[in-house]
MOPAC internal coordinates of N, CA, C and O (Angstrom, degrees):
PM7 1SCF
backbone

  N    0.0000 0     0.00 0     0.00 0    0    0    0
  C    1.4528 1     0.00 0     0.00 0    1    0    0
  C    1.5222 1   109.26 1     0.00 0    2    1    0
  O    1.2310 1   124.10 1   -66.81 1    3    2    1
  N    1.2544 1   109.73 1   113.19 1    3    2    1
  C    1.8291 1   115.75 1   161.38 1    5    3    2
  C    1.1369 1   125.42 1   -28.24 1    6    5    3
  O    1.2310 1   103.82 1   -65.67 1    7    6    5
  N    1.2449 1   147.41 1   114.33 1    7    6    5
  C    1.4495 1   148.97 1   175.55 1    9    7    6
  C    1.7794 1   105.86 1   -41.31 1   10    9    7
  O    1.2310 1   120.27 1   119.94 1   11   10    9
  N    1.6095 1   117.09 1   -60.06 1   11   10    9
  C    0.8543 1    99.69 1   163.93 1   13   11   10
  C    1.5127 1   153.87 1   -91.14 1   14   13   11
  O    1.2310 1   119.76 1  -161.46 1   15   14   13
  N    1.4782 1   118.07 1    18.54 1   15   14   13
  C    1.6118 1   133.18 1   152.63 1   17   15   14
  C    1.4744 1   108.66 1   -15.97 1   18   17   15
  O    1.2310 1   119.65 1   122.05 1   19   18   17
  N    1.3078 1   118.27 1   -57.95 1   19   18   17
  C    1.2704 1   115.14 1  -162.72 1   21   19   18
  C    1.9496 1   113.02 1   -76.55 1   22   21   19
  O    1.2310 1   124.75 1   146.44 1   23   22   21
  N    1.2605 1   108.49 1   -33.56 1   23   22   21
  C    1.2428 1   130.51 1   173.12 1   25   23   22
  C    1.6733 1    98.21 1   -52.44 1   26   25   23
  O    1.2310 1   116.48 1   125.37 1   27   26   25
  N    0.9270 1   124.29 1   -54.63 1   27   26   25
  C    1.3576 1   146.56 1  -154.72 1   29   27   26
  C    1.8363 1   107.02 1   -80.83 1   30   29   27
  O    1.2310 1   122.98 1   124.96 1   31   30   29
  N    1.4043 1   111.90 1   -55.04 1   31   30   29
  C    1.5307 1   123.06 1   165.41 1   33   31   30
  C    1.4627 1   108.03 1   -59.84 1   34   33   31
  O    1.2310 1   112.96 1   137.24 1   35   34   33
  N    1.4694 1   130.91 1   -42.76 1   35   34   33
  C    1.6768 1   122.18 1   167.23 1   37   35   34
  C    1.2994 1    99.30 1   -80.23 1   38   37   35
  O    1.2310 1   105.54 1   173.16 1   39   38   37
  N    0.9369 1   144.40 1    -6.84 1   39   38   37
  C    1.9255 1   128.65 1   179.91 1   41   39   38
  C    1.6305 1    85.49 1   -90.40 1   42   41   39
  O    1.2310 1   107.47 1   117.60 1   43   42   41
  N    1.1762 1   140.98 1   -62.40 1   43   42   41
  C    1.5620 1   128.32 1   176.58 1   45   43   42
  C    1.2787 1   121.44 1   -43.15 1   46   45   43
  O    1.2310 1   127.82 1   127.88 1   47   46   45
  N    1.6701 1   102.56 1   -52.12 1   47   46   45
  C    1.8082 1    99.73 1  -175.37 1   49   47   46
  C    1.7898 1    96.67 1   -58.17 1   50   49   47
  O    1.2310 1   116.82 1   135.36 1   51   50   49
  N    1.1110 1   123.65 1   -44.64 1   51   50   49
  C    1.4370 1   102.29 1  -162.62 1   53   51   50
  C    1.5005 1   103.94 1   -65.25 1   54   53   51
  O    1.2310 1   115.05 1   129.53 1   55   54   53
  N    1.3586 1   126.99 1   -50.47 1   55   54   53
  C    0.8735 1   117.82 1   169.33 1   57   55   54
  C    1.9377 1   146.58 1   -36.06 1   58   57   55
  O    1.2310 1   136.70 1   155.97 1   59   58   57
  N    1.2642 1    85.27 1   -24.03 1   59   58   57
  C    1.2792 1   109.01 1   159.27 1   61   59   58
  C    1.6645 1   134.65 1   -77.07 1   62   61   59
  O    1.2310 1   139.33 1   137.62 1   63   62   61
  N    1.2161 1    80.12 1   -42.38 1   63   62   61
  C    1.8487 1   101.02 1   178.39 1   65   63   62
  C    1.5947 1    83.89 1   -76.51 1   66   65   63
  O    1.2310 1    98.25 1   131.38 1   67   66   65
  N    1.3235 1   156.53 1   -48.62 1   67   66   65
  C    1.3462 1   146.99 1  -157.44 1   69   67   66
  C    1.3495 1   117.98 1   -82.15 1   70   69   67
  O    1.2310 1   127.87 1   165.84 1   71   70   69
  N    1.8274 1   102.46 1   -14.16 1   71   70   69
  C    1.7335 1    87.96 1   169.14 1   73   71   70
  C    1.5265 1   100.71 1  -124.21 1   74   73   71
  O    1.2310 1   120.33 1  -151.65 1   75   74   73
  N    1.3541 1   116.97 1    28.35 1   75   74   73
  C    1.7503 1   119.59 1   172.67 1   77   75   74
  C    1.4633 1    99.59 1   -96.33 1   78   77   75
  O    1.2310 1   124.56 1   136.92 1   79   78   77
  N    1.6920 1   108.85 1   -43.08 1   79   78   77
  C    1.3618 1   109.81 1  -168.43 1   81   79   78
  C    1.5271 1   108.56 1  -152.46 1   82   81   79
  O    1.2310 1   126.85 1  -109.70 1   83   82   81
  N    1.6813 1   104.43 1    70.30 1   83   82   81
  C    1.5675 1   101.51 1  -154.10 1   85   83   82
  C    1.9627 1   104.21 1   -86.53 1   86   85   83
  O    1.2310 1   117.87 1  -169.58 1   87   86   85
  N    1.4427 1   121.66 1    10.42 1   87   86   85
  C    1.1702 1   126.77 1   160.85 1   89   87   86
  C    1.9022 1   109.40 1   -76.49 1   90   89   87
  O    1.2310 1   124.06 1   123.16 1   91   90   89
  N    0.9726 1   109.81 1   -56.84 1   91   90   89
  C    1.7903 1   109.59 1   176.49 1   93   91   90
  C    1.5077 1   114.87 1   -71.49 1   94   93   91
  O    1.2310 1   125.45 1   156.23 1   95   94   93
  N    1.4265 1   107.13 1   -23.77 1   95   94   93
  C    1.7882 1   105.08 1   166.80 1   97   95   94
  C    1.4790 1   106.85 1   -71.64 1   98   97   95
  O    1.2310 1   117.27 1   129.09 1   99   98   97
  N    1.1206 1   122.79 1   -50.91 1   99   98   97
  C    1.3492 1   140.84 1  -140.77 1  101   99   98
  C    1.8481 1    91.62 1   -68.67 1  102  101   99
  O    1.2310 1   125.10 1   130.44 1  103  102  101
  N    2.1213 1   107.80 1   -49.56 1  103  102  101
  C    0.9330 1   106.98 1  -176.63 1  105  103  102
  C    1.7464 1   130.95 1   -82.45 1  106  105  103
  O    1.2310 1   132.92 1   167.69 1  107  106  105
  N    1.2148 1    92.64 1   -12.31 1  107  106  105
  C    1.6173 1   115.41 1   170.52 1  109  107  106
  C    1.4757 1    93.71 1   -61.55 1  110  109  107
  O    1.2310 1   119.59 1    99.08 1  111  110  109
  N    1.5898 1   118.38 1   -80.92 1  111  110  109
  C    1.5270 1   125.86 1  -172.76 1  113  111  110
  C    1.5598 1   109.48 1   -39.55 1  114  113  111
  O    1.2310 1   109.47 1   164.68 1  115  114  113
  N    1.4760 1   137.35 1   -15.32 1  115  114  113
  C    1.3255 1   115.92 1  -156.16 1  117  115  114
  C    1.9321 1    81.89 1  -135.22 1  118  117  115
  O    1.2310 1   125.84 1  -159.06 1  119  118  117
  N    1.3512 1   106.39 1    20.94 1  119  118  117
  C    1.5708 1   106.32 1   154.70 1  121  119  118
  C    1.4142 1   122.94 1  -116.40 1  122  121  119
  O    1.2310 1   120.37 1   167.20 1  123  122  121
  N    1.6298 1   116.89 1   -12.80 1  123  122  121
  C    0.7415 1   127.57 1  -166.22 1  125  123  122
  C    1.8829 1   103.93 1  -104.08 1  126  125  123
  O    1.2310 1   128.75 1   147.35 1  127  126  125
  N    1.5329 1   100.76 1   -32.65 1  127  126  125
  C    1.7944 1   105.83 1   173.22 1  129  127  126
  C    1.2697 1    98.55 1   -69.70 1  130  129  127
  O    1.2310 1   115.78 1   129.75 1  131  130  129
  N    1.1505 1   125.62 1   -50.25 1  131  130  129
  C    2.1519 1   139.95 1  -165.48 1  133  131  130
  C    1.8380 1    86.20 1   -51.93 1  134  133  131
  O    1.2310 1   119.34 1    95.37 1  135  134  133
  N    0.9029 1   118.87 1   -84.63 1  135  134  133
  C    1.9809 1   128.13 1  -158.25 1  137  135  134
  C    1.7597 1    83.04 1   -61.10 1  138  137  135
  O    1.2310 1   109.44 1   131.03 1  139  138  137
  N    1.1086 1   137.40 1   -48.97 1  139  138  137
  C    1.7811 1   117.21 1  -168.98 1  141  139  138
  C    1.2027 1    98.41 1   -64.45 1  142  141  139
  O    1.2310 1   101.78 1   135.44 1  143  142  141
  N    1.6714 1   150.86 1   -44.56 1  143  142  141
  C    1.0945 1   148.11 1  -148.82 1  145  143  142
  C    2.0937 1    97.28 1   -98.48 1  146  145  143
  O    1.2310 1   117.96 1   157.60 1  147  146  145
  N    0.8933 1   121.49 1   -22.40 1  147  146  145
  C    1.5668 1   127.44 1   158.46 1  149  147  146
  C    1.5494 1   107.59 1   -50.96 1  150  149  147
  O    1.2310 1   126.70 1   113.51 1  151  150  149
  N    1.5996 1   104.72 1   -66.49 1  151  150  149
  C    1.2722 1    99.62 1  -176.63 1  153  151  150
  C    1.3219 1   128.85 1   -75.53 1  154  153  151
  O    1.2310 1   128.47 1   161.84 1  155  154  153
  N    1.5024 1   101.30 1   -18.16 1  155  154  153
  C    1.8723 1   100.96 1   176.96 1  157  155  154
  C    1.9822 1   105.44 1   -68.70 1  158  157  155
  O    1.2310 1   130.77 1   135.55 1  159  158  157
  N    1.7740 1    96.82 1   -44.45 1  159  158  157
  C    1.6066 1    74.42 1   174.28 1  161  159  158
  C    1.4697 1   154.09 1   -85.60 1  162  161  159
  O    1.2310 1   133.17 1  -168.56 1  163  162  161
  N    1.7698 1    92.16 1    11.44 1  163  162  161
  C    1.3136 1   113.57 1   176.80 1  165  163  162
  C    1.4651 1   111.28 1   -82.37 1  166  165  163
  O    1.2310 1   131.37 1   133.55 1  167  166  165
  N    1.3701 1    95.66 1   -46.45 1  167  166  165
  C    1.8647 1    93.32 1   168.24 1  169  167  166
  C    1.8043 1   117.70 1   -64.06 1  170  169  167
  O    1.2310 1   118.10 1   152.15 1  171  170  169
  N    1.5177 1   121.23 1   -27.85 1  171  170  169
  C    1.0413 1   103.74 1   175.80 1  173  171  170
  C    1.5221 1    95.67 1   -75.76 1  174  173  171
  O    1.2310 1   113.45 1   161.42 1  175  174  173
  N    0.7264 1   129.99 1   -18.58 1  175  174  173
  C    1.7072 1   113.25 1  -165.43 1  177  175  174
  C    1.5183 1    96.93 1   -77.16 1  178  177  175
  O    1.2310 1   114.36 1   156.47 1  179  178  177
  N    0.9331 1   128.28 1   -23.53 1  179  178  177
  C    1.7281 1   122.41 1  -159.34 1  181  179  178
  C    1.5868 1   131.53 1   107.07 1  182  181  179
  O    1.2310 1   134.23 1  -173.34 1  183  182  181
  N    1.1500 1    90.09 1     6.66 1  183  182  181
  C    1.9158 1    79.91 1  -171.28 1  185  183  182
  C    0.9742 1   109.68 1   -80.43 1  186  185  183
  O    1.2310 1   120.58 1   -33.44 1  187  186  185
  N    1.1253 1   116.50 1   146.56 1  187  186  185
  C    1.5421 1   135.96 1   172.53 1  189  187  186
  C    1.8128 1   132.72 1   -54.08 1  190  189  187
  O    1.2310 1   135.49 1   135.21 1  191  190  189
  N    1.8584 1    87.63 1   -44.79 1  191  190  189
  C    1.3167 1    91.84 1  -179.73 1  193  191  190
  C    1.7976 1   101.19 1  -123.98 1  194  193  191
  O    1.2310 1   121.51 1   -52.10 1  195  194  193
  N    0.8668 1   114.72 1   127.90 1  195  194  193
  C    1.8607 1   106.61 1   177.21 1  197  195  194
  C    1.6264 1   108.95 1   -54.96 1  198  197  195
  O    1.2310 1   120.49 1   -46.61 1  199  198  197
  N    1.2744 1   116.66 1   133.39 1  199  198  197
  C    1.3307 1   126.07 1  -176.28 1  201  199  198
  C    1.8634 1    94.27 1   -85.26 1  202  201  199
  O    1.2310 1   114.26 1   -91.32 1  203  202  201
  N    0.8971 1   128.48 1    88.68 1  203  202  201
  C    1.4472 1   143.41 1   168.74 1  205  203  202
  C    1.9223 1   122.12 1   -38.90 1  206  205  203
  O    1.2310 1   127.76 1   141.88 1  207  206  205
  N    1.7672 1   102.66 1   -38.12 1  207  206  205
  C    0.9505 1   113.04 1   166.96 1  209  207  206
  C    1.5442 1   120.22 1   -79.41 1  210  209  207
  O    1.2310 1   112.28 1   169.03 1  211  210  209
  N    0.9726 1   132.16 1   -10.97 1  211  210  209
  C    1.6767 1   131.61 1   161.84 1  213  211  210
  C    1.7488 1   101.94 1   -77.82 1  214  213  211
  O    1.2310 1   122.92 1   118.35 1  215  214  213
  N    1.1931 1   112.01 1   -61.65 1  215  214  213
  C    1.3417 1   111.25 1  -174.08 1  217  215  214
  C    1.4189 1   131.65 1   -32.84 1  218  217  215
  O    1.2310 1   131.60 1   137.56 1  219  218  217
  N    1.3789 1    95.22 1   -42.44 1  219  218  217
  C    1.6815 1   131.36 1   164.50 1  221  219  218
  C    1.7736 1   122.10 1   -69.35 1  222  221  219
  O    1.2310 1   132.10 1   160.12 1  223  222  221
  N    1.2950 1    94.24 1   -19.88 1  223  222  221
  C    1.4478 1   112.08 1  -175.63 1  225  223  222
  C    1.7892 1    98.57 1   -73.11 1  226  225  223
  O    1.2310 1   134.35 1   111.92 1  227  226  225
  N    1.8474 1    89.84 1   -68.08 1  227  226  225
  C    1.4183 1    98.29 1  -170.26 1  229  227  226
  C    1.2972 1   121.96 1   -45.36 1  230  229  227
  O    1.2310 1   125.89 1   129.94 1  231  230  229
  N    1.4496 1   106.29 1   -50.06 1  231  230  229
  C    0.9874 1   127.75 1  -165.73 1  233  231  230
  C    1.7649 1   115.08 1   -56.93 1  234  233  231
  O    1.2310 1   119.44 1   139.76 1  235  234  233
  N    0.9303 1   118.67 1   -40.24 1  235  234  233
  C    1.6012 1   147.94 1   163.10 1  237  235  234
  C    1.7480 1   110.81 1   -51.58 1  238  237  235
  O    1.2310 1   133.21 1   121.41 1  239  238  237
  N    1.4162 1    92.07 1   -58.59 1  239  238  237
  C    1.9891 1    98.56 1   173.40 1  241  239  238
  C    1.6715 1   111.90 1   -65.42 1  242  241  239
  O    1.2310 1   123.58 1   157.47 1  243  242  241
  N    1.3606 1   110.73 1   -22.53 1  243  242  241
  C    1.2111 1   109.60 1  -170.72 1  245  243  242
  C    1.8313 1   107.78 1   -87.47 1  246  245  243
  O    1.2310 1   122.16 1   138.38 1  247  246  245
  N    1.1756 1   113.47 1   -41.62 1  247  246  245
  C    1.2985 1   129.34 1   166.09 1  249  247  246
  C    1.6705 1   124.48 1   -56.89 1  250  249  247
  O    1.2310 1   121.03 1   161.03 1  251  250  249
  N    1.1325 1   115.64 1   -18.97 1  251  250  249
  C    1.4588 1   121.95 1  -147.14 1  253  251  250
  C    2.0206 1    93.88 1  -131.77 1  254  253  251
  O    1.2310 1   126.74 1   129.59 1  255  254  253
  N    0.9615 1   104.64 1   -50.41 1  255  254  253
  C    1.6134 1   120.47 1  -175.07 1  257  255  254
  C    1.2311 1   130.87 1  -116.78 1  258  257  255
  O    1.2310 1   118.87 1   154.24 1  259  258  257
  N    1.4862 1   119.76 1   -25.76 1  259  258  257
  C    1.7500 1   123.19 1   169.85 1  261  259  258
  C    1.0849 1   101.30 1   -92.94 1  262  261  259
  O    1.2310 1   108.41 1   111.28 1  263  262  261
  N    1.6461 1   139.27 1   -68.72 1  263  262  261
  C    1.6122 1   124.10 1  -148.25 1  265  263  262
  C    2.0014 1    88.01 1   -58.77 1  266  265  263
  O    1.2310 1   124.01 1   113.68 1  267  266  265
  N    1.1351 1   109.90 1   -66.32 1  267  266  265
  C    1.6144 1   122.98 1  -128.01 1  269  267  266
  C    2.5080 1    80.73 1   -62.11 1  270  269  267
  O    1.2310 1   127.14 1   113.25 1  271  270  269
  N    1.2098 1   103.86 1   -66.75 1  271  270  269
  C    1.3208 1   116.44 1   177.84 1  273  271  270
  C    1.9942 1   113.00 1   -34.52 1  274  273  271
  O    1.2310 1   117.72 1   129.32 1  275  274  273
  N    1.3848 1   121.95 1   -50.68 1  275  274  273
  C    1.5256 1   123.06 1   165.71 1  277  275  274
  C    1.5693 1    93.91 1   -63.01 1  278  277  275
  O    1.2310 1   115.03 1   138.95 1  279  278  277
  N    1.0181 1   127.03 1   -41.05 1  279  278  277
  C    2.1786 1   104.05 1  -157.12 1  281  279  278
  C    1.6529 1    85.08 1   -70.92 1  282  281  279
  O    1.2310 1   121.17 1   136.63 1  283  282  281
  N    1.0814 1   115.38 1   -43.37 1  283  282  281
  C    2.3279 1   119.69 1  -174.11 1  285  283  282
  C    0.9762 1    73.09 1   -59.26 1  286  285  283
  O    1.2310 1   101.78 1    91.27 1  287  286  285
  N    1.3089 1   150.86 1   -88.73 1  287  286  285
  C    1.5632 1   116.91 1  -106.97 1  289  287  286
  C    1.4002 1    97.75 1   -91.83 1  290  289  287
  O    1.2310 1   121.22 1   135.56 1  291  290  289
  N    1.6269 1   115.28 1   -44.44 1  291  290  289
  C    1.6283 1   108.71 1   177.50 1  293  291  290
  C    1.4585 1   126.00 1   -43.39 1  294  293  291
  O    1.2310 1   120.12 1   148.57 1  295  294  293
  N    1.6076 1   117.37 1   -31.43 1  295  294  293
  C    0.8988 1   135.80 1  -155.27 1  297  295  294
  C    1.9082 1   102.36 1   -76.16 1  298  297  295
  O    1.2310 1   127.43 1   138.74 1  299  298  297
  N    1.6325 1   103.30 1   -41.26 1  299  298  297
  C    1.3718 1   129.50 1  -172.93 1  301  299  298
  C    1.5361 1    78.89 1   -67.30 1  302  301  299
  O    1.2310 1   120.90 1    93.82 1  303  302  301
  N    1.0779 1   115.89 1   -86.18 1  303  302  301
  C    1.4191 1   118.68 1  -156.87 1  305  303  302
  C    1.1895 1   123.42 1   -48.47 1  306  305  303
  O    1.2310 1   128.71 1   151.28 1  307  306  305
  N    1.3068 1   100.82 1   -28.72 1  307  306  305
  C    1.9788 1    89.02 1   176.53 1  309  307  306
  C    1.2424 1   117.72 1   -88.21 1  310  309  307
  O    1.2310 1   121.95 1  -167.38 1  311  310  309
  N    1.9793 1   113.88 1    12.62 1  311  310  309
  C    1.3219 1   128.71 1   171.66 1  313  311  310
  C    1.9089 1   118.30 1   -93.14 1  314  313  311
  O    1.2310 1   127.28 1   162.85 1  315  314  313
  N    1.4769 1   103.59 1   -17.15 1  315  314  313
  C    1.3997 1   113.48 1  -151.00 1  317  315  314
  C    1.6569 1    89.23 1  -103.61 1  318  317  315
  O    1.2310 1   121.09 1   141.22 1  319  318  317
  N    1.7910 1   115.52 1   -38.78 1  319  318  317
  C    1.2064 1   128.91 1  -170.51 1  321  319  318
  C    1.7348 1    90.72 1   -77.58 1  322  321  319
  O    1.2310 1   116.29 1   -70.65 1  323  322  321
  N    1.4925 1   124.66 1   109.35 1  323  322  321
  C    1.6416 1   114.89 1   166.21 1  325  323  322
  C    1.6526 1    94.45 1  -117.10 1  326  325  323
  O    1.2310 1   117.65 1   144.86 1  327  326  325
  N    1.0912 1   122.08 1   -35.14 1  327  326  325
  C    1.4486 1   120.34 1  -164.98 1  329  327  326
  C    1.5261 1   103.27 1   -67.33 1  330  329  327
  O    1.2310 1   121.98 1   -72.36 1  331  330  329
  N    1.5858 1   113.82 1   107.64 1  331  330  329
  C    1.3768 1   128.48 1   176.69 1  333  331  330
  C    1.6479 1   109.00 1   -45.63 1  334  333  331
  O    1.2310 1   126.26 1   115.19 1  335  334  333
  N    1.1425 1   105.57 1   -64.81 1  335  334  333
  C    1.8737 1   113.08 1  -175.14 1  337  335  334
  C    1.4682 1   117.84 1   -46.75 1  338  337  335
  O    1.2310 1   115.88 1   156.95 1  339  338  337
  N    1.2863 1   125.44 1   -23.05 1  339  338  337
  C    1.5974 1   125.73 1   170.53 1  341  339  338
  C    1.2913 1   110.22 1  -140.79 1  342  341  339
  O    1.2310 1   114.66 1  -149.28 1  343  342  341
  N    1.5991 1   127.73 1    30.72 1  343  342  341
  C    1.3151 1   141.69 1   156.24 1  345  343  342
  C    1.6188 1   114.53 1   -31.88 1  346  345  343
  O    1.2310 1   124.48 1   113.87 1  347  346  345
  N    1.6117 1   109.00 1   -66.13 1  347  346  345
  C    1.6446 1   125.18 1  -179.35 1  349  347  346
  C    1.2978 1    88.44 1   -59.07 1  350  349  347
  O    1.2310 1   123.64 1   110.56 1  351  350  349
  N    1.3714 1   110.62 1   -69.44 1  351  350  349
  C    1.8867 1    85.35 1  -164.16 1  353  351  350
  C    1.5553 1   122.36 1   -56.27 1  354  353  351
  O    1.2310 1   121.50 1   109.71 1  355  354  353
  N    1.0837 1   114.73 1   -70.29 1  355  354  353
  C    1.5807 1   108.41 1   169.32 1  357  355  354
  C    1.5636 1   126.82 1   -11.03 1  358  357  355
  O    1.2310 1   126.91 1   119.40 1  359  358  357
  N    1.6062 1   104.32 1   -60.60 1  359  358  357
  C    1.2952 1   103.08 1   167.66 1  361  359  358
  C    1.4037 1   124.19 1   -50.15 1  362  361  359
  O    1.2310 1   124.91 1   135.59 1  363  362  361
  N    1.3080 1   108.18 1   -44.41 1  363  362  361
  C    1.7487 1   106.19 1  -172.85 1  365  363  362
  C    1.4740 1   110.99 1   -67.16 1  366  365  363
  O    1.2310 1   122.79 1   138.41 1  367  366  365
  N    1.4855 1   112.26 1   -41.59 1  367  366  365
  C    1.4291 1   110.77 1   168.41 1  369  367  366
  C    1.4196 1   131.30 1   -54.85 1  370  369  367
  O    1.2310 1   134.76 1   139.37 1  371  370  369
  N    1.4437 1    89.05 1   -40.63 1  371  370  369
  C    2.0065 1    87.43 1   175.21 1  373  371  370
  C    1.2179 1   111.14 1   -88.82 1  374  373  371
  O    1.2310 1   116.55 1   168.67 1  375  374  373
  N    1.1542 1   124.15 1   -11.33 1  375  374  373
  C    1.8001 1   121.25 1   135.19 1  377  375  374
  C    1.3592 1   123.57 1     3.65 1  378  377  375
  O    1.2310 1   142.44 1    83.49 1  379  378  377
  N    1.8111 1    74.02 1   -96.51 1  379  378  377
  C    1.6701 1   114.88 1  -151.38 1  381  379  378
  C    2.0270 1    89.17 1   -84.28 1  382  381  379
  O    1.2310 1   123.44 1   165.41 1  383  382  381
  N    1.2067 1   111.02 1   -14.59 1  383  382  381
  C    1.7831 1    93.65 1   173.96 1  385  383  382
  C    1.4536 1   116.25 1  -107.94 1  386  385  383
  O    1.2310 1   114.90 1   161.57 1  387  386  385
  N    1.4548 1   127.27 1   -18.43 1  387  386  385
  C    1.2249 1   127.69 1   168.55 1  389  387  386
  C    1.4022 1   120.57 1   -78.45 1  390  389  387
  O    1.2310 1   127.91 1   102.88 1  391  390  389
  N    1.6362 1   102.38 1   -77.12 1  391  390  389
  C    1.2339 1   137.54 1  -174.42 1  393  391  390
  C    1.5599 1   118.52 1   -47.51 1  394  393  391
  O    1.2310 1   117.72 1   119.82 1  395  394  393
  N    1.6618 1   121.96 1   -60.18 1  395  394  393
  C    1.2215 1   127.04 1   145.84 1  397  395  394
  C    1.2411 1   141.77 1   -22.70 1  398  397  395
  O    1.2310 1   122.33 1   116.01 1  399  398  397
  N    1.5322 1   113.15 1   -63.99 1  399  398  397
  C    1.5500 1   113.24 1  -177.03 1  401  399  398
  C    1.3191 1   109.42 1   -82.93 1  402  401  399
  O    1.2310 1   110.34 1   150.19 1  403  402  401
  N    1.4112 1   135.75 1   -29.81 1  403  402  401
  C    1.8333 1   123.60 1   137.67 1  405  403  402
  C    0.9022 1   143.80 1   -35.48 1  406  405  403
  O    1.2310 1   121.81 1   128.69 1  407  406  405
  N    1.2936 1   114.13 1   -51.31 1  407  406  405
  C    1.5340 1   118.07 1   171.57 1  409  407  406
  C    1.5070 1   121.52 1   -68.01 1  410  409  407
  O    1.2310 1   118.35 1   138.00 1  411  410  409
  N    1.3982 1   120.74 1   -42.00 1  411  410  409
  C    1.3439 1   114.81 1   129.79 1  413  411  410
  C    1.4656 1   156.87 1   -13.50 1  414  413  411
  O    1.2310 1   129.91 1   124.85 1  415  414  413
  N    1.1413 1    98.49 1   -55.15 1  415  414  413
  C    2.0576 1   114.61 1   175.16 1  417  415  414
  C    1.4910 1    84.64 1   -95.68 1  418  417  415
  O    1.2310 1   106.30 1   149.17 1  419  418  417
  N    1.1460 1   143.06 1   -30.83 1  419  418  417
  C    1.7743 1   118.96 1  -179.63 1  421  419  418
  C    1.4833 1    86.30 1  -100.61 1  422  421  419
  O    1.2310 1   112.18 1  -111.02 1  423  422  421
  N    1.0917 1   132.35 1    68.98 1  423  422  421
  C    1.7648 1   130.03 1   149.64 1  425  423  422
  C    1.3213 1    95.00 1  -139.63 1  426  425  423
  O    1.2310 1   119.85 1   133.95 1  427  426  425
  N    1.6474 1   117.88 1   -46.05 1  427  426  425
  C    1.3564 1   117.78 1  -159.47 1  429  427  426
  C    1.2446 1   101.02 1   -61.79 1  430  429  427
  O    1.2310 1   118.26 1   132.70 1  431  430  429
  N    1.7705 1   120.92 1   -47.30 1  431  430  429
  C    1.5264 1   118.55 1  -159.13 1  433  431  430
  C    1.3297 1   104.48 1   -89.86 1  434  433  431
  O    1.2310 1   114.72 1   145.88 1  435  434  433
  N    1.7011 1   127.62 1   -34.12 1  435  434  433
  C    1.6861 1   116.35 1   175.94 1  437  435  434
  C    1.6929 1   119.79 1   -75.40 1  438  437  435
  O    1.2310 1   130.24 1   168.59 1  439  438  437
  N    1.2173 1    97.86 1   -11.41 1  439  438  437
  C    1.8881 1    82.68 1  -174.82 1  441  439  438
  C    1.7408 1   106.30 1   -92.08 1  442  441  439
  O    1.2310 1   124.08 1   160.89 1  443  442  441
  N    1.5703 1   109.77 1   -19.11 1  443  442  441
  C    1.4776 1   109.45 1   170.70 1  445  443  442
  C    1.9305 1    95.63 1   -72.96 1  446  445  443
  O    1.2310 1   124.42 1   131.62 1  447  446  445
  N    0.9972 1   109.11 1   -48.38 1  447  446  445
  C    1.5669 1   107.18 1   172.61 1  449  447  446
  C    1.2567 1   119.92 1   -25.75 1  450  449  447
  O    1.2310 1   126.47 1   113.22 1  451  450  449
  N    1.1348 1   105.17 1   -66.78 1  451  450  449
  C    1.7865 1   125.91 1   174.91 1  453  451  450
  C    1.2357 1   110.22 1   -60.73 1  454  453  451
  O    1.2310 1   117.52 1   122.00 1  455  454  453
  N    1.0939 1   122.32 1   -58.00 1  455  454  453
  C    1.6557 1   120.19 1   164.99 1  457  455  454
  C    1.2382 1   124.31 1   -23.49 1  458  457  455
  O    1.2310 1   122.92 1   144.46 1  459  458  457
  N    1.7262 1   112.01 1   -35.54 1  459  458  457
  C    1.5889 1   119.80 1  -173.58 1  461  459  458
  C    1.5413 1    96.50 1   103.23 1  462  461  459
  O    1.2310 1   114.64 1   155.30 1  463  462  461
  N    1.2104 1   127.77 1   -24.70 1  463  462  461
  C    1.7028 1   106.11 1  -174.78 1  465  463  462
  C    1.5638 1   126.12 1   -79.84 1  466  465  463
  O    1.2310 1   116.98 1   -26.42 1  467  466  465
  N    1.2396 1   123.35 1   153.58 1  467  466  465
  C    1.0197 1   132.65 1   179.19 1  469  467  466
  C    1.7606 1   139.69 1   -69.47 1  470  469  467
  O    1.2310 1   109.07 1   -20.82 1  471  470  469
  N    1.0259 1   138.07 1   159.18 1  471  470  469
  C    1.3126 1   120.64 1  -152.96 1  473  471  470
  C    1.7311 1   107.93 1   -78.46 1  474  473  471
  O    1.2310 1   123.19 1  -172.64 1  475  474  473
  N    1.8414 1   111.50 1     7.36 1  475  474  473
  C    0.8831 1   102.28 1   159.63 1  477  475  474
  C    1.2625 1   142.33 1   -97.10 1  478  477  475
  O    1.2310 1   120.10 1   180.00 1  479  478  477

């Protein structure tokens, strides 16, 4: 048996689960990258004790507002973009002018949300 077989049978199943139900994959995957990348930079930073309530934060914004919100909007956009010759660009622009400055102002105000703190 190949060492990597097994690597290979979960790289399919997900793959599978991503085009059966690539909104609940999509949002699983971007709760589960969001809380690993919390904790990787808390340990690079030094802390001592993991702050549990960010982790939970991210993890929550990523589940709730990144996976499900990128598959809509990509989905829109790769419907609105038809003209082949400035397709790439278009996309990157309605990116970086829609997609961006939203996803942004709903990170800044829900993950302090989740945190428990207040709007002050």
């Amino acid at each position: 048996m190949s060492l990597s077989r097994p690597l290979y049978n979960m790289i399919g199943a997900y793959f599978e689960q991503l085009f059966n139900h690539p909104v609940r994959t999509k949002s699983i995957t971007s709760c589960v990258i969001a809380a690993s990348a919390n904790v990787c930079s808390q340990k690079i930073a030094g802390v001592k004790r993991l702050n549990s309530d960010t982790v939970v934060a991210y993890g929550l914004f990523g589940l709730i507002f990144t996976g499900p919100l990128s598959h809509l909007f990509y989905q829109w956009l790769d419907r609105v973009t038809q003209d082949r010759r400035f397709r790439g660009i278009l996309m990157l622009l309605g990116e970086r002018a829609l997609f961006a400055p939203i996803i942004t102002a709903l990170s800044l105000y829900f993950i302090t949300r989740f945190e428990g703190k207040d709007h002050e």
